[in-house]
Structures are given as structure tokens and as C-alpha cells.
C-alpha positions in Angstrom: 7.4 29.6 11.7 4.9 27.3 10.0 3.8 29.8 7.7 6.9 31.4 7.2 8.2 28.4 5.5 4.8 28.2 3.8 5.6 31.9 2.1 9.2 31.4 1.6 9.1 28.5 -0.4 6.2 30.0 -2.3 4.2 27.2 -1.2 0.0 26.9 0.2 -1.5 25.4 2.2 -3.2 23.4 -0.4 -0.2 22.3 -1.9 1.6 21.1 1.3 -1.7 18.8 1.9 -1.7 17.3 -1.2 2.1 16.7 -1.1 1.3 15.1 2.1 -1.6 12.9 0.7 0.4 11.9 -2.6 3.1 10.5 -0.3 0.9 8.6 2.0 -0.9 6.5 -1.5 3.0 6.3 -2.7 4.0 4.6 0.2 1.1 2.9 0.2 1.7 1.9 -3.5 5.1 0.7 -2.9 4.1 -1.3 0.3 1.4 -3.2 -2.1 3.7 -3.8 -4.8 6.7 -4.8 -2.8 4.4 -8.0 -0.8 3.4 -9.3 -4.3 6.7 -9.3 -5.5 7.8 -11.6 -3.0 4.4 -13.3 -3.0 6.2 -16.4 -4.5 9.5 -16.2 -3.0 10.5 -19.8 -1.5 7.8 -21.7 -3.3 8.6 -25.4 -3.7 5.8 -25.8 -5.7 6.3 -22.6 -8.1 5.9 -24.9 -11.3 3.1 -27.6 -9.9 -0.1 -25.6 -12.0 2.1 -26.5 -15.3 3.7 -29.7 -14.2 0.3 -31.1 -13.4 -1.9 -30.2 -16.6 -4.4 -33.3 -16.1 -5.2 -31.8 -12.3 -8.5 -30.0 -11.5 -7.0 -26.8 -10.4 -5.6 -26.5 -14.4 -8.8 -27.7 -15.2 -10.7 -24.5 -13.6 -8.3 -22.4 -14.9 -8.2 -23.7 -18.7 -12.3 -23.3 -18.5 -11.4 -19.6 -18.3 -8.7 -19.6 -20.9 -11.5 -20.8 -23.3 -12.8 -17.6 -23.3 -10.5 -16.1 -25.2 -10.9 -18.7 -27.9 -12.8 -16.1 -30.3 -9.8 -14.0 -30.6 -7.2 -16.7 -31.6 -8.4 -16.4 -35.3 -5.2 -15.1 -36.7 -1.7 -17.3 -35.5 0.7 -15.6 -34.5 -0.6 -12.8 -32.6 1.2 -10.8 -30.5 -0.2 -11.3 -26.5 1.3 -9.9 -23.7 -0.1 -11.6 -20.2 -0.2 -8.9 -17.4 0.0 -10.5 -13.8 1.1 -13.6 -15.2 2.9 -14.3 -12.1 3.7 -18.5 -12.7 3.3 -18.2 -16.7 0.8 -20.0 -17.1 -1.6 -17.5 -19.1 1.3 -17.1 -21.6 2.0 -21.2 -22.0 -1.7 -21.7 -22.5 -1.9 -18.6 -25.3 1.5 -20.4 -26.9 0.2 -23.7 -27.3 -2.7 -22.3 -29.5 -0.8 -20.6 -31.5 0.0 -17.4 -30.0 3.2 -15.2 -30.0 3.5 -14.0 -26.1 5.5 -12.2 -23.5 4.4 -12.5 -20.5 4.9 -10.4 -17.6 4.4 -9.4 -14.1 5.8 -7.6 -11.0 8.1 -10.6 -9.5 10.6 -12.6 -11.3 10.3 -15.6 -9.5 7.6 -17.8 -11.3 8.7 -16.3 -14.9 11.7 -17.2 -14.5 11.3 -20.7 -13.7 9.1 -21.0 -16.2 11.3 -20.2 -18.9 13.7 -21.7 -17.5 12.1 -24.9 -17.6 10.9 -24.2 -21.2 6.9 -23.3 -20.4 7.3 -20.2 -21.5 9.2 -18.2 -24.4 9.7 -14.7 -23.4 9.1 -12.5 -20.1 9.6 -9.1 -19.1 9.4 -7.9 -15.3 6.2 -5.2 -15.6 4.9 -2.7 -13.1 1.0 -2.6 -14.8 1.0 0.8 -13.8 3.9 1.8 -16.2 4.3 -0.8 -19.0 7.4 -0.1 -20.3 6.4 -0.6 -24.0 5.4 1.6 -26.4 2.3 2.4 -27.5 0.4 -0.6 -29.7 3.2 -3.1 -29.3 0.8 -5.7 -28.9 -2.8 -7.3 -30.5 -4.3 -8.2 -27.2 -3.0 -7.8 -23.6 -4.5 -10.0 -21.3 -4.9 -9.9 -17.7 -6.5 -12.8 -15.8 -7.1 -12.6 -12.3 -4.3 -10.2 -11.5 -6.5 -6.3 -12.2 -7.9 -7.2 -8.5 -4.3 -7.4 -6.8 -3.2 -3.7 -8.2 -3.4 -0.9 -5.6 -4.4 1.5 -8.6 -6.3 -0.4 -11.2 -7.5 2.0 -13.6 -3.7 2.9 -14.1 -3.1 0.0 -14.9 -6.1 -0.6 -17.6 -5.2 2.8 -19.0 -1.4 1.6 -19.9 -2.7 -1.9 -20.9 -4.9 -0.1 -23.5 -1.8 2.2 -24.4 0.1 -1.2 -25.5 -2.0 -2.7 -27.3 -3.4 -2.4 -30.8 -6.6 -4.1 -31.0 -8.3 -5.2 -27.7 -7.9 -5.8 -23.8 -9.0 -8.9 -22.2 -9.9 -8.7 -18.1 -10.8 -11.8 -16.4 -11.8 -10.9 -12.8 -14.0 -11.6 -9.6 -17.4 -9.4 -10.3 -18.5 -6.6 -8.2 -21.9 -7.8 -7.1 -22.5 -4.1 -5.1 -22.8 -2.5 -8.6 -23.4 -6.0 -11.2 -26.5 -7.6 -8.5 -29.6 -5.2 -8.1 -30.6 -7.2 -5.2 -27.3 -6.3 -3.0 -27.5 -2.6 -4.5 -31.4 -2.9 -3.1 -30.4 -4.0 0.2 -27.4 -2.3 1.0 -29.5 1.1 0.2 -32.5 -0.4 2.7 -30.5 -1.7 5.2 -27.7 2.1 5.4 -31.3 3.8 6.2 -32.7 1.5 8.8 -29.6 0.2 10.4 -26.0 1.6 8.8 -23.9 -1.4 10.9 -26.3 -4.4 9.7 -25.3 -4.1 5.9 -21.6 -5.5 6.3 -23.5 -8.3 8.0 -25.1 -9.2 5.0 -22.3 -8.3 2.5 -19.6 -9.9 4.4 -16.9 -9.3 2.3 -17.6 -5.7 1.3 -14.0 -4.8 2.0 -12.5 -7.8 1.4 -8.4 -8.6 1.2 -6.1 -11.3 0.2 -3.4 -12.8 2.4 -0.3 -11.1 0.0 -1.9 -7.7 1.2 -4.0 -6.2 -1.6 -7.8 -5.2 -1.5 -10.1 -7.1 -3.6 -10.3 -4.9 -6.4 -13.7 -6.3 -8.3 -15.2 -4.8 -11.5 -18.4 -4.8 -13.5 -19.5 -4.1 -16.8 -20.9 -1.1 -16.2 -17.1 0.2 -15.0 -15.7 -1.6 -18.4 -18.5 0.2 -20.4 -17.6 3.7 -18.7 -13.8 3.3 -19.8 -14.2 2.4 -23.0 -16.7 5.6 -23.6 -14.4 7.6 -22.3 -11.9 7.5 -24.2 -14.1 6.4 -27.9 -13.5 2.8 -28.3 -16.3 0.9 -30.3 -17.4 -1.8 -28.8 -16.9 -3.9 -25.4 -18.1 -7.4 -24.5 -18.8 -9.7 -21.8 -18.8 -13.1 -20.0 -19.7 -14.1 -16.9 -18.4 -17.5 -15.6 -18.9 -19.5 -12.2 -15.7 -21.3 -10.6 -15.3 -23.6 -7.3 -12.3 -22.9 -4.9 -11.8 -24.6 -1.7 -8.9 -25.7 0.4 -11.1 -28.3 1.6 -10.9 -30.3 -1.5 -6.8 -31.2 -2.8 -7.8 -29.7 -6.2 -3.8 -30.5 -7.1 -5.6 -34.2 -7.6 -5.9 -35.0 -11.4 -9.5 -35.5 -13.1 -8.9 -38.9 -13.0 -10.2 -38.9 -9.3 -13.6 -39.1 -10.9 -15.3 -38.4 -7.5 -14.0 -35.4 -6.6 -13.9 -34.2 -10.4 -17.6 -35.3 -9.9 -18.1 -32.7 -7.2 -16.2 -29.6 -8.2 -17.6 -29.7 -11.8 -21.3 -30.6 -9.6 -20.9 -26.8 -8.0 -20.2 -25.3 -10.6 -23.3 -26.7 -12.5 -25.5 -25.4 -9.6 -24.4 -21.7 -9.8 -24.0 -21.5 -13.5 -27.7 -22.6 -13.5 -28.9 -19.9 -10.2 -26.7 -17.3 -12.7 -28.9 -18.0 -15.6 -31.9 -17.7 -12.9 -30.9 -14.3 -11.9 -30.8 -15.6 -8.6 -26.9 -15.2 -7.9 -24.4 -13.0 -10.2 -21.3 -15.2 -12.1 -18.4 -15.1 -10.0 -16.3 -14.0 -12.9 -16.4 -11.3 -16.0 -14.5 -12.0 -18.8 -14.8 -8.5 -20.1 -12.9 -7.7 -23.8 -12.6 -3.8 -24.3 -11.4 -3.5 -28.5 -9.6 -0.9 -29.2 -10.5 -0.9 -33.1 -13.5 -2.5 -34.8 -13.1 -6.0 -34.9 -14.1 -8.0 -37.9 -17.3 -9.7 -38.3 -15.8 -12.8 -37.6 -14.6 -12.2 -34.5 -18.0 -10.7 -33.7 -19.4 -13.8 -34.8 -17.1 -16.3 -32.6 -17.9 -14.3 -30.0 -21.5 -14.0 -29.6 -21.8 -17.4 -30.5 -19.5 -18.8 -27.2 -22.6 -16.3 -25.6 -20.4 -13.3 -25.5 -22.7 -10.4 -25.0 -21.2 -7.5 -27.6 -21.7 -4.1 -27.4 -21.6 -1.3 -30.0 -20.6 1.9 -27.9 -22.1 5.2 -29.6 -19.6 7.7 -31.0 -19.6 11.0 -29.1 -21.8 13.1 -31.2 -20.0 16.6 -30.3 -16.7 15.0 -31.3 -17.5 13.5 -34.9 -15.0 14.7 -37.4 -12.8 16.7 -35.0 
């Protein structure tokens, strides 16, 4: 009967299984987007990041902001904020200057945001359809949020669509494929004893509480996209942060003590980074979608950007 249905709906085998595997990553899909967009249902505290702009948790997050500070050359420019979940990317790109939308998955934070006048403009976004056409926008920018999707590379795909001259991804770094000392010892250890390796790499497969894997990234990943598809020229960051719930990081850099010791950590790793010893945390990585001009080039390398020419493809030239 099984197969009867197979040839009387013109149907194989094949077909049927992918049908069957497509549905399963849909459901998946929807699963994954549906928990973040309730992520910050009931928060009492949905605003506290931009009510409390002299704390040290605005403080980390403002370090990282920084990075972008190359690219605000020209007022005016048009951002949208991908992920932007409380609106705070989108208020910090406004109060230098910036012309922004920002968007994400749940209405919640946006909305009180705006609301409450942090923000200008917001638009509810699935990253992996962007529902805006193509080069809309100068820059998109995506800060912490590229980890959460279930389907990443969807997502930087439609971020390039939108915009005109670059994307900017600020994520957690791969260290499996960015530290050649894990790569080193994950290979040793699968050959001598497969089960020891997650022991060392604890959080291999690592997942956040609202229900997404910890989608990391490295530059060589950034580099491969770009190439692909025959953009000119990519850069990178890294940067070291300090996170702990064992610290109220809410408290405002007045508390000169504890300011003492967050800003004391991340001293210690930015200088084991510039040993090699440990990899940066974070990669800011900027993938242009046109040839920026030589001042931006500039501003970037010298905030220690590390820029890349990519290669045209030589079978492709003046097709």
C-alpha cells in the first residue's frame, strides 16, 4: 500500500524523506523562534539597560558599540539593528548620529522602547526573511543576536541582501575553528579517547536558557561568505568581556570597587589574548559589500581592525 501511494502520487522514496526531514528542521525552526519571541514577555525590568546608562552592564556593552565607531563617518546613515530585542543597539547608533530602525523577532522590548522615546523606529523581523528590499540600508548590524538564530547563514545571506555597503556581526568566537590549540587537542584526544574531548571542551554543544544552540563564528567562516559570493574586503576585532551573576553588574561605575574588578578581568584576558594564550571572547567581524573609502579603511585599522582585501575570482573577471 506504501508504495502504491508512492507511484500514485508520482512520488520516491527520496522525496518522501526529504519531505519528512524538511518538516522536522521546520518545526524545529518554529519551536526556536516562537521561545525567543516570548523571551521577554513579563519583564519588569524590560527598560533597566537604558534607564541605567552610568551601570556596568551598559558599560560592557558600550565597549562593544565602540567598535563600530570607524563607520559613523557620514551622519545620517541608514542602520538597521537585527536582534535588537530591548533597542538598545539602535539608541546607542541614534545618539551618534545615526538614522536606525531597529528590529527583531518579539515586540515586547521595541515597543517599550519607543514608547518610552529610546528609540525612533522598529519593525518586527524574522532574520531569516527580512522583509525589506534589497540595499535599503548602509550597514545592518547584528550584536550578539547571529548566535540565537536556528539557521544563521540565512540569516547573514538576507542581512547582506538589505544592505548597501557593509554587515557588522558582533558574536561569541568559535575557539574549535579560531584556537589551534583546541583544534590540536580535540584531534589528539577523538584518537586516543573519543569521550575525553567534551571533558576538556565543556561547552562544545553549548545552549542558552530561551532554547537556542550557541551558534559561534570565526573569521575564517566570515572570510568563506564573503568569497563566495565577491565582496572585497572583510575585517576583524576580537574583544574580551566579563559576565557573572555573581557580581550585581546593574550597580553603576560609581561603585569603584566592583568597577575595579570587572574592568580588572577583562585586563587579564585582553593581555593572555594578545599572548596567544586564550582566543578574545568576541569578533566584531564587518563584511563590506562595496569598497569602502580610504578613510574608513584608515579609522579602522587604526582602532586595530585587522582588514582584508579578498581576491577577485580570476575565472569570473569581466563576466
Amino acid at each position: 500500500m506504501f508504495f502504491n501511494l508512492i507511484r500514485s502520487k508520482n512520488l520516491t522514496l527520496v522525496n518522501i524523506i526529504s519531505f519528512e526531514i524538511f518538516a522536522v528542521m521546520s518545526d524545529f525552526k518554529e519551536l526556536s523562534y516562537n521561545s525567543h519571541k516570548e523571551h521577554y514577555k513579563d519583564n519588569p525590568d524590560i527598560l533597566g539597560r537604558l534607564k541605567r546608562k552610568s551601570s556596568i552592564d551598559y558599560w560592557r556593552h558600550e565597549r562593544m558599540y565602540r567598535l563600530l565607531t570607524p563607520l559613523l563617518n557620514r551622519k545620517g546613515a541608514k542602520w538597521l539593528t537585527v536582534g535588537d530585542g530591548l533597542g538598545t543597539d539602535a539608541n546607542w547608533l541614534q545618539g551618534n548620529g545615526q538614522s536606525v530602525v531597529a528590529s527583531d523577532i518579539s515586540e515586547y522590548g521595541l515597543k517599550a522602547a519607543a514608547e518610552g522615546g529610546y528609540i525612533q523606529d522598529y519593525k518586527l523581523v524574522n532574520a531569516e526573511s527580512i522583509d525589506f528590499v534589497d540595499d535599503s540600508f548602509d550597514y545592518v548590524f547584528c550584536k550578539e543576536a547571529y548566535h540565537h538564530f536556528p539557521r544563521p547563514y540565512l540569516a547573514v545571506y538576507e542581512m547582506l541582501r538589505v544592505a548597501s555597503r557593509a554587515v557588522v556581526l558582533i558574536e561569541p568566537v568559535d575557539i574549535g575553528i579560531q584556537f589551534p590549540l583546541m583544534v590540536f587537542l580535540k584531534n589528539l584526544l577523538e584518537k586516543v579517547a573519543p569521550g575525553m574531548v567534551n571533558k576538556v571542551w565543556k561547552n562544545r554543544f553549548s545552549f542558552e536558557t530561551v532554547g537556542n544552540y550557541v551558534y559561534k563564528i570565526s573569521e575564517r567562516e566570515i572570510e568563506k561568505v564573503a568569497m563566495g559570493i565577491g565582496l572585497p574586503m572583510v575585517a576583524f576585532k576580537g574583544i574580551n568581556d566579563f559576565y557573572t551573576t555573581k557580581f550585581d553588574l546593574k550597580s553603576s561605575t560609581g561603585n569603584k570597587k566592583l568597577f575595579r574588578k570587572v574592568k580588572g578581568r577583562i585586563k587579564l584576558k585582553d593581555f593572555l589574548s594578545r599572548l596567544g594564550v586564550i582566543p578574545y571572547e568576541l569578533e566584531a567581524c564587518v563584511i563590506f559589500k562595496k569598497q569602502p573609502s580610504p578613510e574608513v579603511v584608515a579609522n579602522m585599522k587604526e582602532q586595530g581592525f585587522k582588514v582584508l582585501s579578498l581576491p577577485e575570482n580570476p575565472y569570473l573577471e569581466g563576466k
